[in-house]
C-alpha positions in Angstrom: 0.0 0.0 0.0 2.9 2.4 -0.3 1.2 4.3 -3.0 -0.4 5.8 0.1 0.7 9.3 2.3 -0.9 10.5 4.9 -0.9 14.3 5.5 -2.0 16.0 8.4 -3.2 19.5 8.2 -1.6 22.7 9.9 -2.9 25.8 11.8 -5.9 27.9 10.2 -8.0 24.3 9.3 -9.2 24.6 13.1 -12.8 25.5 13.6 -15.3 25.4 16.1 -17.3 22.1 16.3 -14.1 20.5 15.3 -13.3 16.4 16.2 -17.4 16.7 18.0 -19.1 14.2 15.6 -16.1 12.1 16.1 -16.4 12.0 19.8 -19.9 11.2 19.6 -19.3 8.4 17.3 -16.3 6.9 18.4 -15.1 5.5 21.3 -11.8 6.1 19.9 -11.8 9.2 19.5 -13.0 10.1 22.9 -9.9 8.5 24.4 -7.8 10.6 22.2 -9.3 14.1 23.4 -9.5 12.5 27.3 -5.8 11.8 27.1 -5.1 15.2 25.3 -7.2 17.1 28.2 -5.2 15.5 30.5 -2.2 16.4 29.4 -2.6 19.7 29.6 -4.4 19.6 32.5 -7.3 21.5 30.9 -10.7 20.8 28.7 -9.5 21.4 25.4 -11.9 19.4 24.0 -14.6 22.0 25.2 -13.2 24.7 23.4 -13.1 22.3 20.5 -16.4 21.6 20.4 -18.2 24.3 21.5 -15.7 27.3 21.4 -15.1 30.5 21.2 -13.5 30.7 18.5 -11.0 33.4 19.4 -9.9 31.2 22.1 -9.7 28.3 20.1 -7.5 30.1 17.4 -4.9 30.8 19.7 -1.9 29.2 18.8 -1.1 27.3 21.9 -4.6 26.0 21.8 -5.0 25.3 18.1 -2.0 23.6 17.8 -2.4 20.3 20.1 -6.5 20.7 19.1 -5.7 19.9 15.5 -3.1 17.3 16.4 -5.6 15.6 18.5 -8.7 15.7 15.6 -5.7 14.2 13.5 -4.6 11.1 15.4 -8.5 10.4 16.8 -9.2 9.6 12.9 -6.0 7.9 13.2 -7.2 5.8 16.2 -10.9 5.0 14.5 -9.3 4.1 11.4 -6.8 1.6 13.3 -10.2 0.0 14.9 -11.4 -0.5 11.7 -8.0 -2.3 10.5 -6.1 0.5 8.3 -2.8 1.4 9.7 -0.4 3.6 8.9 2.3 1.0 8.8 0.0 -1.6 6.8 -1.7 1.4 4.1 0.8 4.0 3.6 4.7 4.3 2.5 5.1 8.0 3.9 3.2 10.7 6.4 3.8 14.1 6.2 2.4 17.1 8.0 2.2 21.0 7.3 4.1 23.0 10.5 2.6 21.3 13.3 1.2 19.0 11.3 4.5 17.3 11.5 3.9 16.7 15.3 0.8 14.9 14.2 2.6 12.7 11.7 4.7 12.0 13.8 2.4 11.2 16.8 0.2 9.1 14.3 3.6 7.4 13.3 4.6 6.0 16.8 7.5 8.5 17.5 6.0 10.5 20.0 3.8 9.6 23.0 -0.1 11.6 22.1 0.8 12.9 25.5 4.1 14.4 24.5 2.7 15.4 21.2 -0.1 17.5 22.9 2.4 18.8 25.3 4.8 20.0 22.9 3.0 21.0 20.9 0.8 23.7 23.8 5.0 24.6 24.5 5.4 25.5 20.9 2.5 27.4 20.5 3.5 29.5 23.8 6.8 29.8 22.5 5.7 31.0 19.0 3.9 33.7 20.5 5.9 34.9 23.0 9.0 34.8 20.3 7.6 38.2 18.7 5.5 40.9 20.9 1.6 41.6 19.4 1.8 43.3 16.3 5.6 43.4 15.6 5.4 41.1 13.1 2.7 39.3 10.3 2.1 37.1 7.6 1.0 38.1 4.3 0.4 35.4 1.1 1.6 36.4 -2.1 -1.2 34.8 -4.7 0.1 34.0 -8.1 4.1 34.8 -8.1 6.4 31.5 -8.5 8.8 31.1 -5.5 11.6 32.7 -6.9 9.4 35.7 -7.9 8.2 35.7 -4.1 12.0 35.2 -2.4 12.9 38.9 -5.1 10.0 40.6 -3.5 11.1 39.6 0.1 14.5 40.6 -0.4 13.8 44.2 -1.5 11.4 44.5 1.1 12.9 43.6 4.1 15.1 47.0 4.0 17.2 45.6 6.9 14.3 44.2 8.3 13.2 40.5 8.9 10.8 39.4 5.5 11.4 35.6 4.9 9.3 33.3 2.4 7.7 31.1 5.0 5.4 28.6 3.1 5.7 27.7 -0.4 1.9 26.2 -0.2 1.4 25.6 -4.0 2.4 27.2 -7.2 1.3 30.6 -7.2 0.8 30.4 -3.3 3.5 31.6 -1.6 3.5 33.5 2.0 6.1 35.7 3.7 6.9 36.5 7.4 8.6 39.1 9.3 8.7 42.5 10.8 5.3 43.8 10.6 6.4 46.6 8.9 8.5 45.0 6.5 5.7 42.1 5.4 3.2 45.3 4.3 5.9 46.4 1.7 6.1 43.2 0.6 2.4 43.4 -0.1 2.6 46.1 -2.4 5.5 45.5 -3.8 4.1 42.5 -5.1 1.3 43.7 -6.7 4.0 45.4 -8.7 5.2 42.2 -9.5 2.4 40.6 -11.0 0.8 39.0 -7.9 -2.9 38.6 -8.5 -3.5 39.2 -4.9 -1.1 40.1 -2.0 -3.1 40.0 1.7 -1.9 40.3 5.1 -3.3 37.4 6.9 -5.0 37.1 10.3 -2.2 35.5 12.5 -1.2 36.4 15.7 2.6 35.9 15.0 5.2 35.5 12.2 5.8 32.0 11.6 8.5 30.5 10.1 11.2 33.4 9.7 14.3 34.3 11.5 12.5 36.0 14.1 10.8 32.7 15.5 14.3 31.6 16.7 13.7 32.3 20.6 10.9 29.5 20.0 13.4 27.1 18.2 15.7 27.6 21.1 12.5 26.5 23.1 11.8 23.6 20.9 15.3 22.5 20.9 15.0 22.2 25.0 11.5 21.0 25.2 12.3 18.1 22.1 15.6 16.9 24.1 13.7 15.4 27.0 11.1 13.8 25.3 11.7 9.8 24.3 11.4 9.1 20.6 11.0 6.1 18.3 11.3 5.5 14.7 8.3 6.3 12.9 6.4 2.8 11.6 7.2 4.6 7.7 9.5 7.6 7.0 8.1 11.7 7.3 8.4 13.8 4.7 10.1 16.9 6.5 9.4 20.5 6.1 12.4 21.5 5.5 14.0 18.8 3.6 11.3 18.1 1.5 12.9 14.4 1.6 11.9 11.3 3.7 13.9 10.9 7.5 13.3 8.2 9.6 16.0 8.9 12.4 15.1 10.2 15.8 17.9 12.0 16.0 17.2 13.9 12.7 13.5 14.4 13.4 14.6 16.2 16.4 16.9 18.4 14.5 14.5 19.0 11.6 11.8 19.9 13.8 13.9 22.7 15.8 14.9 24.1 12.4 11.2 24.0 11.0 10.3 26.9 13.5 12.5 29.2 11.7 12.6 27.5 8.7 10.5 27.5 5.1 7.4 25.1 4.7 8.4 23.1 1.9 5.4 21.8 0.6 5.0 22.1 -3.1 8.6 20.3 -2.9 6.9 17.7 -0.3 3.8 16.5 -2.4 6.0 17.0 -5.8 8.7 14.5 -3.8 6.0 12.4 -2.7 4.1 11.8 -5.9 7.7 11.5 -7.9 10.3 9.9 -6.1 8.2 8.0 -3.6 6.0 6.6 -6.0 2.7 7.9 -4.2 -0.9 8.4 -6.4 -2.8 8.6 -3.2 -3.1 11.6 -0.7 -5.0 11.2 2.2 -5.5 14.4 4.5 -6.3 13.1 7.7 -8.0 15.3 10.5 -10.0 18.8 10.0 -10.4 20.8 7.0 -9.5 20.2 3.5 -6.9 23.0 2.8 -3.9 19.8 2.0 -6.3 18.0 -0.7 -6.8 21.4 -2.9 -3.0 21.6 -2.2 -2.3 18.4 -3.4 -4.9 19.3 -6.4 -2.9 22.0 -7.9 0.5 20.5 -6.9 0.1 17.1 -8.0 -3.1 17.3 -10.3 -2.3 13.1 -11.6 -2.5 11.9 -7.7 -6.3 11.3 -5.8 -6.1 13.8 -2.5 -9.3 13.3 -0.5 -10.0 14.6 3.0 -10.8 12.2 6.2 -12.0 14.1 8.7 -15.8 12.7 9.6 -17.8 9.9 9.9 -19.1 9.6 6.6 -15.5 10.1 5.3 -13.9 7.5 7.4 -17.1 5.0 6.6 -16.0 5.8 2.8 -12.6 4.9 3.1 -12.2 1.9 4.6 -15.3 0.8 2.2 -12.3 2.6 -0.6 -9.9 0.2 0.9 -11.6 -2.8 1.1 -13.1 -2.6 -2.5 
């Protein structure tokens, strides 16, 4: 089944309501959010289902909330016989996402998962004070296009390509100031649109290393295992298998760019996958995976009815 990869979606797929028709149908899935609430020490799984939303979309909460609607479909679809380690040849996750591979791989512990990733989330926002720095995506430049206009915007200031999401989606991060040139400047370019977007922090530039320094502590006490088939890391946009190396990887992804175009194009080319399968909340990977790799099936597994569906897919 190594035509398979499962992906697991990053932050902005989380919503309110999210993983609550799992935990009504699924046993499963209940011991998933139980064991998350517990290790933070806190009902997560009530602002999951029921909100508010602004305190949901905090990082340190929607972080180890999407993680946990992730591996929950993991855990159902394990009960109905579909592994990872029997059905797919890779995982790979977007940002946190990785945490969730990773957890739904066997290297970490869903305890440690959830508790690393509430630590990165904290660390993420602390790294930067409110409103010092942004995100903007720049719609309809190619990357190099994207990497000019960062350059001549960041005028000694921090503007770093973050995420290269798809061709033609491309976002920056850095000094507030800085990211709003970028914005215009790249409507110069040719960008059919250039927004800010509605984070609380800059992600994945140079100005994110105070949480990286974080990660690097918090990842050093934490046990790891091989994962049961290799990720597909961020920054690499190559398979690892290594604990060592994931450890590494993951400290340099908080500063680091979000490789995916490189990461599905990788997957669907070298590693000989047709099949993506987003698993958790939202759909944002599968119209990814549509414009990256339109030859591959992407399909999102994120419900009831979707799980039902693919383990009927499977056993076809």
């Amino acid at each position: 089944m190594s035509n398979f990869a499962f992906t697991f979606p990053g932050q902005g797929s989380q919503a309110v309501g999210m993983g609550k028709d799992l935990a009504s149908a699924y046993p499963e899935a209940r011991a998933v959010f139980q064991e998350v609430d517990e290790a933070l020490g806190e009902r997560l799984s009530a602002t999951m289902f029921e909100g508010p939303e602004d305190i949901l979309r905090l990082t340190e909460n929607a972080q180890p909330a999407l993680m946990a609607v992730s591996v929950a479909v993991v855990r159902v679809l394990e009960a109905r016989g579909v592994s990872i380690k029997d059905h797919a040849g890779f995982v790979a996750g977007h940002s946190l996402g990785e945490y969730s591979a990773l957890c739904a791989a066997g290297t970490f512990s869903l305890t440690d998962a959830a508790r690393l990733l509430r630590t990165r989330g904290q660390a993420m926002q602390k790294a930067v004070p409110v409103g010092h720095g942004t995100m903007a995506a720049l719609l309809g430049l190619d990357l190099e296009t994207a990497r000019a206009v960062a350059a001549e915007a960041g005028q000694g200031e921090v503007c770093d390509v973050a995420n290269d999401n798809a061709p033609g989606q491309v976002v920056v991060s850095g000094a507030t100031a800085a990211v709003e040139r970028a914005v215009e400047i790249a409507k110069g370019r040719g960008a059919k649109r250039a927004l800010l977007l509605p984070v609380s922090a800059p992600f994945h530039c140079s100005l994110m290393q105070p949480a990286a320094d974080a990660m690097a502590a918090a990842l050093a006490e934490v046990q790891m295992q091989a994962p049961v088939v290799p990720l597909v890391a961020n920054v690499l946009a190559a398979p690892i298998s290594e604990p060592a190396e994931i450890r590494q990887r993951l400290v340099e992804q908080v500063t680091g760019v979000v490789r995916w175009t490189e990461s599905v194009t990788w997957l669907t080319t070298s590693g000989g996958v047709t099949n993506l399968v987003e698993l958790g909340t939202g759909k944002v990977l599968t119209g990814l995976a549509k414009r990256i790799a339109s030859d591959a099936s992407a399909q999102a597994v994120g419900s009831p009815a979707d799980i039902d569906a693919f383990v009927a897919q499977l056993n076809a």
